[in-house]
N, C-alpha and C positions, 0 to 999 in steps of 0.2 A: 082379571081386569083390576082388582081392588090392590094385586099385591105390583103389577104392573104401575097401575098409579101414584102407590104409596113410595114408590121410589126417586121421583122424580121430586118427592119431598122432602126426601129424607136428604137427598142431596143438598137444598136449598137449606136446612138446616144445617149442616153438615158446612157449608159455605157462610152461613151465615156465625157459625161460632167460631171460625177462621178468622172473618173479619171485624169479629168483637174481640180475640182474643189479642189480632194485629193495631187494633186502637188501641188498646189497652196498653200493651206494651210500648209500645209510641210514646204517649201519655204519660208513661212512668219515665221515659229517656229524657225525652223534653224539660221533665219536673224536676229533675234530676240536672241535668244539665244548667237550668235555669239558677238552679239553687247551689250551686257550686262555683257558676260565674259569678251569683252575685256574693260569694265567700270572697273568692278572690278580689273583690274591687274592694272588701273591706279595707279603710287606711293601716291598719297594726300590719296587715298579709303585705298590699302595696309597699307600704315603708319598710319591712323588713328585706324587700325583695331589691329594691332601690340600695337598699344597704349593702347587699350582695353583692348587686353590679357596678356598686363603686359609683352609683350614679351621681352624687355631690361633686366628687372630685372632679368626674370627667366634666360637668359643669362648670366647675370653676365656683360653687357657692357653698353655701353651709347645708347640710342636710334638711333641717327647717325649711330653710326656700325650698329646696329640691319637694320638698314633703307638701308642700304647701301650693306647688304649682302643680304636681300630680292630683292632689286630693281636688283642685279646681278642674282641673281637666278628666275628673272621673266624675265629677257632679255632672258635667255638661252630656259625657257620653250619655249617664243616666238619665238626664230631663231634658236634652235636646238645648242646650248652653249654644253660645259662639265660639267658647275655644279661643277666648280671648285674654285670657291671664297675662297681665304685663311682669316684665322680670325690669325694674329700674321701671324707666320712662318711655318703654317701649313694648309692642305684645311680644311677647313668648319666642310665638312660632310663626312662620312664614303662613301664606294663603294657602299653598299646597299643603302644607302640612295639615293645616284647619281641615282642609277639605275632604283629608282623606279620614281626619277623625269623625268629620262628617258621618262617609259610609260607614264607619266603625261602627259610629252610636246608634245607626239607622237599625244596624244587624244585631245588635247588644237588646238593645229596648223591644226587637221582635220576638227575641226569645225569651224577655221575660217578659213580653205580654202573654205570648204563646204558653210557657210556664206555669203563668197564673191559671190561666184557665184549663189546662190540664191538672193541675192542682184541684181545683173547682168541679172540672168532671168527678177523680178519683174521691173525692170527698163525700158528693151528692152519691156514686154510687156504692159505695162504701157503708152507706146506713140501708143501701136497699139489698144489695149484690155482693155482696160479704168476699164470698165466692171467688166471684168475677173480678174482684182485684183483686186477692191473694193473687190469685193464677197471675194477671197483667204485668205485677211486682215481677212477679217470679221469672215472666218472658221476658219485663223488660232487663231487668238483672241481669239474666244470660246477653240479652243483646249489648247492654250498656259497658260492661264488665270487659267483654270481646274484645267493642270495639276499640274502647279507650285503652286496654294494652295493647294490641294492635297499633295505636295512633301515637302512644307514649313508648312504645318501643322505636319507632321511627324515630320521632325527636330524638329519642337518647344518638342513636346510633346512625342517624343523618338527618341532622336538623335542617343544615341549608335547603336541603332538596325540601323536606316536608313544608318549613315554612315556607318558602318559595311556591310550592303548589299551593297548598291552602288561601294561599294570596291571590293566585292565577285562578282559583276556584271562585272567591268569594269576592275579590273587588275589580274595579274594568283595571286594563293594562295601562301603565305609565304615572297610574296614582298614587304608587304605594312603595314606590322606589326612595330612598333618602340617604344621603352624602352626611356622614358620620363626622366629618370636615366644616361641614356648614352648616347643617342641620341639625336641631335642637332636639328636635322628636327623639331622634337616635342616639341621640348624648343620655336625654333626660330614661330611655327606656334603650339601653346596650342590648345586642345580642346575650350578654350572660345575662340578663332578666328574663327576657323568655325562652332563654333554653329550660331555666330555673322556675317559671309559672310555668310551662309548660307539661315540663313531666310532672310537676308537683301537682296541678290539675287533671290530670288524667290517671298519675298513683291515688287523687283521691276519688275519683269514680269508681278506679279496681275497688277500692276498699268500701265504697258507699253500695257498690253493688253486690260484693259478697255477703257484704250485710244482711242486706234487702233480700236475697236470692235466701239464706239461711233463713231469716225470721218467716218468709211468706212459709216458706216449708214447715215450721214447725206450729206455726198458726192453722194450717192446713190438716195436719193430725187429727 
């Protein structure tokens, strides 16, 4: 009867360090993730990447403005702005455009609240559970590392489609379409910018996670 019983614990235990060890790793992807977007919105990253896609020219302005109307329209994503940068005497960008940066910053600002407070867990258990993070690092490493070659070998090798899904995944349909023609958004951010933050965001996950994936292991020793 006792060794009867003792199984039906053992299992709950058993279940239960499955789904400490599945938050954990979460937790490190989130943190991880959080902390890489917000690399990327740094202006030196941004402006270099603008510089890449030619994005002044297609503009029609000097780099400066072009740098200048980005760095306002990355403040806003970040603290929930209007997206109302004027270029001359006029805003920027159209209502649709605004709006779709809208959702953008909605999705931006959840991950790095989310972020923080995965940060916040791994920290609090970190002086208790020593342990229990390495391992988290370590899961989430392998999962983080996966995915983002996985995600960063698509772009490379079919961007339209990737980005096109990711769009279809993450904002409603008919928002997020914009005419290269008329449209500012797509001047000021061309397809070679984020072909260009894209893999360069996900080659830096591979390498933030091999990292991570190495050191938990040797901490672990």
């Amino acid at each position: 009867m006792v060794g009867a019983g003792s199984r039906p614990r053992r299992r709950v235990k058993a279940l239960r360090r499955v789904a400490r060890r599945a938050l954990l790793a979460v937790a490190v992807l989130v943190a991880l993730l959080a902390l890489t977007l917000l690399l990327f919105l740094l202006p030196p990253v941004v402006h270099a990447l603008l510089d890449l896609a030619s994005a002044p020219a297609l503009l029609g302005v000097e780099a400066p403005t072009a740098y200048a109307l980005s760095d306002a329209l990355v403040r806003d994503l970040l603290f929930g702005g209007a997206f109302d940068a004027q270029l001359g005497d006029e805003i920027f960008l159209s209502a649709a455009e605004r709006s779709h940066l809208v959702d953008v910053g909605l999705l931006f600002r959840g991950l790095v609240l989310f972020g923080a407070g995965a940060l916040a867990l791994l920290s609090v258990l970190a002086i208790r559970r020593r342990r229990w993070v390495l391992r988290g690092v370590r899961d989430g490493a392998v999962l983080l590392g996966a995915g983002a070659a996985l995600v960063g070998g698509a772009f490379l090798f079919a961007f339209d489609a990737t980005f096109t899904a990711a769009h279809q995944l993450l904002f409603p349909a008919g928002t997020w379409t914009f005419n290269p023609a008329t449209d500012r958004l797509v001047r000021l951010y061309p397809e070679t910018f984020w072909v260009a933050a894209a893999i360069g965001f996900c080659a830096v996950l591979v390498v933030t996670a091999a990292a991570g994936f190495r050191a938990a292991r040797r901490r672990r020793r």
